[in-house]
N, C-alpha and C positions, 0 to 999 in steps of 0.2 A: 603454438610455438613455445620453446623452450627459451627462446633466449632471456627472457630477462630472471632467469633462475640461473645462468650462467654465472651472474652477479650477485648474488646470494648463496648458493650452495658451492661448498671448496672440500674436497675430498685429497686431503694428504696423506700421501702413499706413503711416506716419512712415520709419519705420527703413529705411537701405539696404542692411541686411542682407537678404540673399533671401531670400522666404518660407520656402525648403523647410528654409533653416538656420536662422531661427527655431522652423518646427515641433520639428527636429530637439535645440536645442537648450532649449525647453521639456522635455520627452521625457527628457533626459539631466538637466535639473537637477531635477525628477519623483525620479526614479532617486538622486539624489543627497541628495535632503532626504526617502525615504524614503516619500514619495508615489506612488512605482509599487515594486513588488515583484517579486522573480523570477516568472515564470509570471504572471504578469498580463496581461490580454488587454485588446489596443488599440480602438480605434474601426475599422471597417473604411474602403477609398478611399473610398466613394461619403460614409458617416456626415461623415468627416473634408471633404470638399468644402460637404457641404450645412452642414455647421453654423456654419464657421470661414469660408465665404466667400472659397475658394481651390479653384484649375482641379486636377482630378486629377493631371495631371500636374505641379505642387506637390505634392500629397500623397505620390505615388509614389516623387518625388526624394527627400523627404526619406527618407520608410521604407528606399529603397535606399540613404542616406548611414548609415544607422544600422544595416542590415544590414551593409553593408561592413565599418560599425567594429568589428561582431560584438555588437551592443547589441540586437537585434531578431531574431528570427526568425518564420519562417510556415511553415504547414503548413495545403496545399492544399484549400478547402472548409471551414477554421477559422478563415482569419485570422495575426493578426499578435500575437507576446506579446511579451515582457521577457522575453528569451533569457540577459544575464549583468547580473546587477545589481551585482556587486561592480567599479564604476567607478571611478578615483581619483577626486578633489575638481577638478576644474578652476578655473584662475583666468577668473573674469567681469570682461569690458572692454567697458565703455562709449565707443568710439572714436566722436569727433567733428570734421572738415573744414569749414572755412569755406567750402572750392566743391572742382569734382574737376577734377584737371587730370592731366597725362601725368605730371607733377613729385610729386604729392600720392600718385598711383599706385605712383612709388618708393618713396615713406615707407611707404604702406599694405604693397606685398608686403613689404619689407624686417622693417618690424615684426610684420608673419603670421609669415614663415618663422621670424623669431630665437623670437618664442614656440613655436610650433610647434605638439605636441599639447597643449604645458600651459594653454592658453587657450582659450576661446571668445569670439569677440569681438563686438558688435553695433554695426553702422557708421550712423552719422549727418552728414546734409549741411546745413547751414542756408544755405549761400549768402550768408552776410555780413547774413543779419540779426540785429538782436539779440532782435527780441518772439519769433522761431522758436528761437534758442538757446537763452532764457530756458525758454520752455516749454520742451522738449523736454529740458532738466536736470530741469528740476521736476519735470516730469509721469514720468521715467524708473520704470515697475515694477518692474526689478529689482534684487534686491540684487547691487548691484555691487562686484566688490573695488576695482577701479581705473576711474577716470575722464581718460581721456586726452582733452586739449581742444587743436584749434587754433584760440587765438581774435583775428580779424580781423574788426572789421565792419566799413558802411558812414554807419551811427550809432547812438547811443546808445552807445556805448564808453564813455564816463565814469562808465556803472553794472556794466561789466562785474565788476569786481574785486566788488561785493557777491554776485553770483549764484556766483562762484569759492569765496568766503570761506563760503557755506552749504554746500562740499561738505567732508566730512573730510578735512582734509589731508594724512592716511599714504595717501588713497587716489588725492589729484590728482597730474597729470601735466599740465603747461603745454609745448603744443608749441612751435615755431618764431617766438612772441613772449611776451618776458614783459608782465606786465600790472602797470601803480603800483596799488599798494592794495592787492595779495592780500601773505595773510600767513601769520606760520605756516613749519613744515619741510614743504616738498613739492619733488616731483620736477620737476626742465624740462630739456628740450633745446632752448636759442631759438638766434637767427640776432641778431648785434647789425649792423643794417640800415644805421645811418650810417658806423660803424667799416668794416666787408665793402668797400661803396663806396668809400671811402675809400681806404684802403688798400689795395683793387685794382687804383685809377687810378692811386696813385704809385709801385706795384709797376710800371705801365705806361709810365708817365713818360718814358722814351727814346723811346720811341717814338710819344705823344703830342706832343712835342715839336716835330713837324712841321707840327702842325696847328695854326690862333688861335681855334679858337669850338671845343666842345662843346657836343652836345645831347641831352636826354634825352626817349625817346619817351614819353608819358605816356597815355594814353586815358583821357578822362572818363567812359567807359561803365563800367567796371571799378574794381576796388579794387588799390591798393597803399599799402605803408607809408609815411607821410609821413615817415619818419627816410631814407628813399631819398632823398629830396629833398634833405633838410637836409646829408647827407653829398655830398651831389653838388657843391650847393653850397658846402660848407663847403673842397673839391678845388679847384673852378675859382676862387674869390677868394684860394687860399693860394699857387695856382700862376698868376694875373693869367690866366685863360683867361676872355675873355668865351663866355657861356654862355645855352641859351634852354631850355625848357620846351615842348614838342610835344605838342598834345593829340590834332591829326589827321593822320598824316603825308603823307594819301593829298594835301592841300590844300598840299604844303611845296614849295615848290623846292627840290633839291639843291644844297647849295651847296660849292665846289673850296675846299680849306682847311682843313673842318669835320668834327667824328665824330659820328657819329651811335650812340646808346646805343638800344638797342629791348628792353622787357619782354614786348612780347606776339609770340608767332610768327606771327601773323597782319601785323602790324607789318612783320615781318622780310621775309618777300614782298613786300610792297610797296616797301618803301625800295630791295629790292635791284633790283625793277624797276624803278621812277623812275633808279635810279643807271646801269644797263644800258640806258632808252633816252635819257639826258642822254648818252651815251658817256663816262662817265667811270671810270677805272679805281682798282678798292675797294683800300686798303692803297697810293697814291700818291697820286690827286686828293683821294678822303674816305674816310674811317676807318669802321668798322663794327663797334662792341661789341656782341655779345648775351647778355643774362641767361638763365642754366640752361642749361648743358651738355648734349647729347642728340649721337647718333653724328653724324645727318647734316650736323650742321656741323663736323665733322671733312672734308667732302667738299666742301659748296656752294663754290663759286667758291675752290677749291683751300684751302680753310678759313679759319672766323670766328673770330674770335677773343672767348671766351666768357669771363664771372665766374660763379662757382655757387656754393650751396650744396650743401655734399657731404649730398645726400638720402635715399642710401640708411642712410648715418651715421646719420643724425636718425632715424631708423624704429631702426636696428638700436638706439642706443642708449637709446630709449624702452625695447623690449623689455626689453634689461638692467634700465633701471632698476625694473620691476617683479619679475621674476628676484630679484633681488637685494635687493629689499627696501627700497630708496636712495630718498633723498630726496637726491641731488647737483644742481647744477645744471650743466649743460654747455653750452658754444659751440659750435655746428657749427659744422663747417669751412666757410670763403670761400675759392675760389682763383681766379687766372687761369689761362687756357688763353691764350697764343700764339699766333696761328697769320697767315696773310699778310695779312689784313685791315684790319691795322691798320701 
């Protein structure tokens, strides 16, 4: 009989944790709260498929994750037991992304590795909404130690800080924006979005200097923080640069004079080819800023010149902050990258 593993293993279809590290980490917090015992013998693959509604090969992954860690063993024509039961306590994290990108990818390895083996983490995507974040806190089974949230939607933001304030606050972690309303000692590593801006362009300033309009590419399909805006603008009116807002750029004429600001890399292709068949040359005719640092614009057209946030920062110092027990709040780092573009 399976049933009293019904009671132990929870497989969420929700969660972007992988199945097999779910099982696996069921299994280990079993073990840890004294609900499996050494010599205890598991469900077999096929039990484990039919009953939890996961392909064998899920089931196998995991057991062979648990194997490896030396947490499982089997023996041929018997199955699978609870081979070392004396595991430390691992710290449980509830990791939460408003969407995945290449960028969100640094944070995520950066804050894996700095944890390392002291953690098990369970990953969650809501995509900028709020009815899917709201549940997906709510509805969260496990007792978790720590709740690491980055939270950006596309509405309902003005309730966000209540769903924040019902979490314990020695246990939250507020990623990459803070939120008005939450209260309380808790942990954050944000990004201050107007200030970065800001103070990235007039770090730029000589060499904007040659140009009279700036422009920021904007796409209405997508989310960005509206403090990007306000600090964009708050540059171009202190330094008299008239300035536009770009929501499609693929619809824009290039125009000789002007910098062109781009958030999404999809963006950045385009502008660069409208600029290459206008023949105009990038870093003389028009300027070309791009947000988030990655290698190959170290390369394109003898390099761009990029603002970032330092991301793997922001991940490493999340980890710290649970490590360590902190409830600090931290500024990631902004910087500029140089390079001919501009």
């Amino acid at each position: 009989m399976l049933s009293p593993f019904n009671k132990i293993i929870y497989i969420d279809e929700y969660s972007a944790t992988p199945k097999y590290q779910q099982l696996a980490n069921c299994i280990i917090k079993a073990i840890e709260t004294q609900k499996l015992q050494q010599d205890d013998v598991l469900p077999s693959i096929n039990e484990l498929s039919f009953e939890f509604e996961i392909s064998r090969d899920t089931a196998e992954k995991g057991y062979r994750y648990l194997k490896k860690a030396g947490i499982i063993g089997s023996v041929p024509g018997k199955g699978y037991f609870i081979k070392n039961a004396a595991i430390g306590q691992k710290i449980k994290v509830f990791l939460m992304f408003n969407k995945l990108s290449a960028h969100k990818k640094i944070i995520y390895d950066a804050f894996a590795a700095r944890l390392g083996d002291a953690a098990t983490i369970d990953f969650y995507v809501y995509n900028n909404s709020f009815s899917l974040f709201k549940s997906l806190i709510q509805n969260a089974r496990e007792d978790y130690n720590y709740f690491v949230i980055v939270p950006h939607f596309m509405d309902g933001a003005e309730n966000a800080h209540k769903i924040l304030n019902a979490i314990p606050k020695d246990k939250l972690i507020v990623l990459d924006k803070l939120i008005p309303g939450v209260t309380g000692q808790y942990g954050a590593v944000y990004e201050h979005f107007d200030k970065d801006i800001y103070d990235a362009l007039e770090e730029a300033l000589p060499q904007l200097s040659k140009y009279h309009t700036l422009n920021i590419i904007l796409p209405e399909y997508t989310y960005h923080p509206s403090e990007i805006i306000s600090g964009f603008k708050k540059f171009c009116l202190q330094y008299a640069f008239s300035h536009k807002i770009i929501h499609d750029i693929s619809h824009e004429e290039i125009q000789k004079g002007e910098v062109y600001i781009n958030l999404m890399e999809d963006d950045l292709v385009t502008l660069i080819e409208k600029i290459l068949n206008q023949k105009l040359k990038i870093g003389k005719d028009v300027g070309v800023i791009s947000y988030n640092e990655t290698a190959l614009k170290k390369i394109i057209l003898n390099g761009i010149t990029t603002i970032s946030t330092d991301f793997a920062m922001m991940g490493e110092k999340a980890a710290e902050l649970i490590l360590n027990k902190s409830t600090e709040h931290i500024e990631a780092t902004f910087y500029l990258t140089m390079r001919n573009s501009l």
